[in-house]
The first five atom37 places (N, CA, C, CB, O) and aatype in JSON, in Angstrom:
{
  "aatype": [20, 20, 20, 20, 20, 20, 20, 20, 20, 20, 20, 20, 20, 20, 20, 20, 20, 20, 20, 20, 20, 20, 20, 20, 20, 20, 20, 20, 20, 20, 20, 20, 20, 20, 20, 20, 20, 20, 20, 20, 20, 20, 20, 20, 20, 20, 20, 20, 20],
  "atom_mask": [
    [1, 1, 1, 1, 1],
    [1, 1, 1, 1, 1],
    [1, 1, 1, 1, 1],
    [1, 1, 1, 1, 1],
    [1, 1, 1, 1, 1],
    [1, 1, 1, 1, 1],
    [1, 1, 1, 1, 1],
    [1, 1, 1, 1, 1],
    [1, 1, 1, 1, 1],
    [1, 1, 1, 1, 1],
    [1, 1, 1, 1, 1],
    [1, 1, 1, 1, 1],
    [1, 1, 1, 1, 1],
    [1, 1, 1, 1, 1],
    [1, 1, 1, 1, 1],
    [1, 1, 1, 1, 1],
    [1, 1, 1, 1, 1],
    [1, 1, 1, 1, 1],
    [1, 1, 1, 1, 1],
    [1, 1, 1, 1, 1],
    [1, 1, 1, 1, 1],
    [1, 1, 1, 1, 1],
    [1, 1, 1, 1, 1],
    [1, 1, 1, 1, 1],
    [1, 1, 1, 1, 1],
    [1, 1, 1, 1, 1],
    [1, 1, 1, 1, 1],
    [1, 1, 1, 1, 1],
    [1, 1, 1, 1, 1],
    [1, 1, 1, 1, 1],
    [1, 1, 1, 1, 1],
    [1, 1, 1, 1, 1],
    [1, 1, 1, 1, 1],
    [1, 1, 1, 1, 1],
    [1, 1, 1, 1, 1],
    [1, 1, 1, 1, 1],
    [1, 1, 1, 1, 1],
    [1, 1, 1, 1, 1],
    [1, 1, 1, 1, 1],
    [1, 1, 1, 1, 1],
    [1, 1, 1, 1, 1],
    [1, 1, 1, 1, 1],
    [1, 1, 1, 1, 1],
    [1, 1, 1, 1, 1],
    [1, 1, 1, 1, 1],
    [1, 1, 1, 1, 1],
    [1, 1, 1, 1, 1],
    [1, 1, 1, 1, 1],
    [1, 1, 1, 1, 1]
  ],
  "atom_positions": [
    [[0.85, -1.18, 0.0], [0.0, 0.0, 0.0], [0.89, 1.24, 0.0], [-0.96, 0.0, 1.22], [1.96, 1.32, 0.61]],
    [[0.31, 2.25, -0.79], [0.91, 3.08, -0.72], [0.38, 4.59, -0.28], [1.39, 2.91, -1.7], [-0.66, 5.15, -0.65]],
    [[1.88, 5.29, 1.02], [1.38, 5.74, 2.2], [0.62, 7.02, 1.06], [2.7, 6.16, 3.66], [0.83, 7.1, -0.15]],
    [[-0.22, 7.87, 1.85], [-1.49, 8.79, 1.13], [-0.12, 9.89, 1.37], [-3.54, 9.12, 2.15], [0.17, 10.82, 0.62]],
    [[0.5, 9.54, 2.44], [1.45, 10.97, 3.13], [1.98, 11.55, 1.57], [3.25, 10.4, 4.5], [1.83, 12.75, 1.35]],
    [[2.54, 10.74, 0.58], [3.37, 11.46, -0.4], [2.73, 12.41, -1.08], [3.92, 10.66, -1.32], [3.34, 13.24, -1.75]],
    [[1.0, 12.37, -0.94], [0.17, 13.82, -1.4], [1.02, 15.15, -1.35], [-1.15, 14.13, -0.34], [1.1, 16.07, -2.17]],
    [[1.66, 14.93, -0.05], [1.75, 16.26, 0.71], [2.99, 16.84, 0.8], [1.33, 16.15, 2.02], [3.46, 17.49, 1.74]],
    [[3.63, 16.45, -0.57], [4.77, 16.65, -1.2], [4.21, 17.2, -2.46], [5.68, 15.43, -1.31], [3.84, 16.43, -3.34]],
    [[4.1, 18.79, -2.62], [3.75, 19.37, -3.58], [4.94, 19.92, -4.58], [2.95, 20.27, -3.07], [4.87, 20.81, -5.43]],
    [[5.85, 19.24, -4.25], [7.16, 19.79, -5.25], [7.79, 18.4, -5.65], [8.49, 20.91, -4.35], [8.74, 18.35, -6.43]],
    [[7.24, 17.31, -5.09], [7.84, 16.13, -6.07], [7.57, 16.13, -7.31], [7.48, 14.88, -5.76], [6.43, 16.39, -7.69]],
    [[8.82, 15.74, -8.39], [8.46, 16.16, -9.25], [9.17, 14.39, -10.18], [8.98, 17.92, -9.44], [8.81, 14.04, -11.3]],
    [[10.32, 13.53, -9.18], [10.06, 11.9, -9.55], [9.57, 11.49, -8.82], [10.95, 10.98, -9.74], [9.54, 12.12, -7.76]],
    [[8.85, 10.16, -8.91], [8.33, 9.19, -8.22], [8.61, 7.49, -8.9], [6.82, 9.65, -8.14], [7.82, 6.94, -9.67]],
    [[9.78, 6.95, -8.44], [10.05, 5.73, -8.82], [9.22, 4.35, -8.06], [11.51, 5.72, -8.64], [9.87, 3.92, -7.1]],
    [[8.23, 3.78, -8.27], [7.67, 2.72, -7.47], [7.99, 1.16, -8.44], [5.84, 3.12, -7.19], [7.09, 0.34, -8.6]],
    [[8.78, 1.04, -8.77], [9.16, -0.32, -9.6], [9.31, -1.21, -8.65], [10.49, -0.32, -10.51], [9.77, -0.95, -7.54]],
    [[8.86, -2.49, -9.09], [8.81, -3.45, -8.02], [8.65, -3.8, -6.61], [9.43, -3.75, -8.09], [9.39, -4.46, -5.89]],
    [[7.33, -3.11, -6.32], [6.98, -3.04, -4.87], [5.47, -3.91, -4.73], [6.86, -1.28, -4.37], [4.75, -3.62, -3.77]],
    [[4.96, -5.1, -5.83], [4.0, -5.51, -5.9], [2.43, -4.76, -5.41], [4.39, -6.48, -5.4], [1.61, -5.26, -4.65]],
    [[2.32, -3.31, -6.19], [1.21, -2.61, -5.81], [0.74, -3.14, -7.13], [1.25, -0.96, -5.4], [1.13, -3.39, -8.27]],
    [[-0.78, -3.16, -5.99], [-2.23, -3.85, -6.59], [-2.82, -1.76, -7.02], [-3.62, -5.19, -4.69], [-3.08, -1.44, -8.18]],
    [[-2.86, -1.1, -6.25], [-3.96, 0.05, -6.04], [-2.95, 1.18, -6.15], [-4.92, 0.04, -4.47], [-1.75, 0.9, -6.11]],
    [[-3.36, 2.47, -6.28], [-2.59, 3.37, -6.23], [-4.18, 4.32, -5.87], [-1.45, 3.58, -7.67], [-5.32, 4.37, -6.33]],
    [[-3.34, 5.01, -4.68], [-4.57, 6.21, -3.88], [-4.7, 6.84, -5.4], [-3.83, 7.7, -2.24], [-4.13, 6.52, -6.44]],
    [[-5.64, 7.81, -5.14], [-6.44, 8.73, -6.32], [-6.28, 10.33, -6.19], [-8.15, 8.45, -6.21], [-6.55, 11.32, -6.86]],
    [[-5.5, 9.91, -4.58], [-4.76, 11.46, -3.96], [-3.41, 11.62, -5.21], [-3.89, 11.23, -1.78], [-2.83, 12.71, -5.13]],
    [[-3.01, 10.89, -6.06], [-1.69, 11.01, -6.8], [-2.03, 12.13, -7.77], [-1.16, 9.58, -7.57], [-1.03, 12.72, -8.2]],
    [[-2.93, 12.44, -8.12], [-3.53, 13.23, -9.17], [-3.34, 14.5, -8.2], [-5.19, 12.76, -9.76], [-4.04, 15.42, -8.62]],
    [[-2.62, 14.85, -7.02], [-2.67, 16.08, -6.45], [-1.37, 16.81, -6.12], [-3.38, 15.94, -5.36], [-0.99, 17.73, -5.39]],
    [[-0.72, 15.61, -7.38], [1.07, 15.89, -7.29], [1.01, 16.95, -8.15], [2.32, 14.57, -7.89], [1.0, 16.42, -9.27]],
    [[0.97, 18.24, -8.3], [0.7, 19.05, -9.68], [2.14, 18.95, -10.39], [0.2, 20.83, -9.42], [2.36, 19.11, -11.59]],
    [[3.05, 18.66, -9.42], [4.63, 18.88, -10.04], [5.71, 17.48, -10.7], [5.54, 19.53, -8.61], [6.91, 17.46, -10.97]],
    [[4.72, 16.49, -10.79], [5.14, 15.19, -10.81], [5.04, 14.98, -12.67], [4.02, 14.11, -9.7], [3.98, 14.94, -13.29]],
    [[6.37, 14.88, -13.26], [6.75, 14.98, -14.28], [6.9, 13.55, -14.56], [7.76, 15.84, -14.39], [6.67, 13.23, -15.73]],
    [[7.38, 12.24, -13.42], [7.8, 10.88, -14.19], [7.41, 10.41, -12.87], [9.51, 10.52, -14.91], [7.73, 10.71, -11.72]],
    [[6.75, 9.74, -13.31], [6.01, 8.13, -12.04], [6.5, 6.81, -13.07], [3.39, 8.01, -11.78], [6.23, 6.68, -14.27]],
    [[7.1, 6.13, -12.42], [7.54, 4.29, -12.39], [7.11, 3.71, -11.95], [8.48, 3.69, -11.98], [7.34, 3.54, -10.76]],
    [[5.93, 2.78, -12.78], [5.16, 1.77, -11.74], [5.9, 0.27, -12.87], [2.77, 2.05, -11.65], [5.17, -0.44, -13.56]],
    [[6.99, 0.15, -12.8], [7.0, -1.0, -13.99], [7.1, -2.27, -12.83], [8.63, -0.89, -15.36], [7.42, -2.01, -11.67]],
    [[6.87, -3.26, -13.14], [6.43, -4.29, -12.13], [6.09, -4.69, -11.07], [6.77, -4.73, -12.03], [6.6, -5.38, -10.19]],
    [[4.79, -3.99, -11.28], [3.73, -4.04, -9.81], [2.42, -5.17, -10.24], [2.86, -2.08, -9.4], [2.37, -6.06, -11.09]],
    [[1.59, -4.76, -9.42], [0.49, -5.86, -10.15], [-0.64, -4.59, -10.15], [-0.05, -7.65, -9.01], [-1.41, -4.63, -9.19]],
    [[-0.8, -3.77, -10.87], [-1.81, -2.45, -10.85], [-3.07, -3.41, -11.75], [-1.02, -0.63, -11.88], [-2.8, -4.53, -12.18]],
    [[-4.18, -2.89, -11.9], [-5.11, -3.08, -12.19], [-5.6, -2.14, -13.2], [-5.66, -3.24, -11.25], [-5.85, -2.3, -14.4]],
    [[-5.68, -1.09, -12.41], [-5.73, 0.15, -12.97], [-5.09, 1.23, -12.71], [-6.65, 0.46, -12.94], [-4.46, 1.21, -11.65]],
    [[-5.03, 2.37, -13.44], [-4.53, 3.6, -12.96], [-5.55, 4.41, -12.55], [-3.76, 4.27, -13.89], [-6.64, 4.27, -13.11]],
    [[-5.39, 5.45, -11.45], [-6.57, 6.73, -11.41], [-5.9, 7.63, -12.1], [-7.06, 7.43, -9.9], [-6.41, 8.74, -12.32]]
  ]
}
């Protein structure tokens, strides 16, 4: 699971999550306004929000 806390980082601008077997990703991620590159390559996602 992944913690909601990284919302509240409004100047991240990578986010590497490769291989951490995430099923879900919160819907709070859409509140990164500064987030230029997210890595989800081998997780088990379902979907994206």
């Amino acid at each position: 699971v992944l913690p909601v806390e990284l919302t509240r980082l409004p100047l991240l601008q990578k986010l590497y999550l490769d291989n951490n077997k995430l099923s879900l990703l919160p819907s709070e991620l859409g509140e990164l306004k500064s987030l230029k590159e997210l890595r989800l390559d081998y997780n088990m996602l379902i979907s994206v929000p």
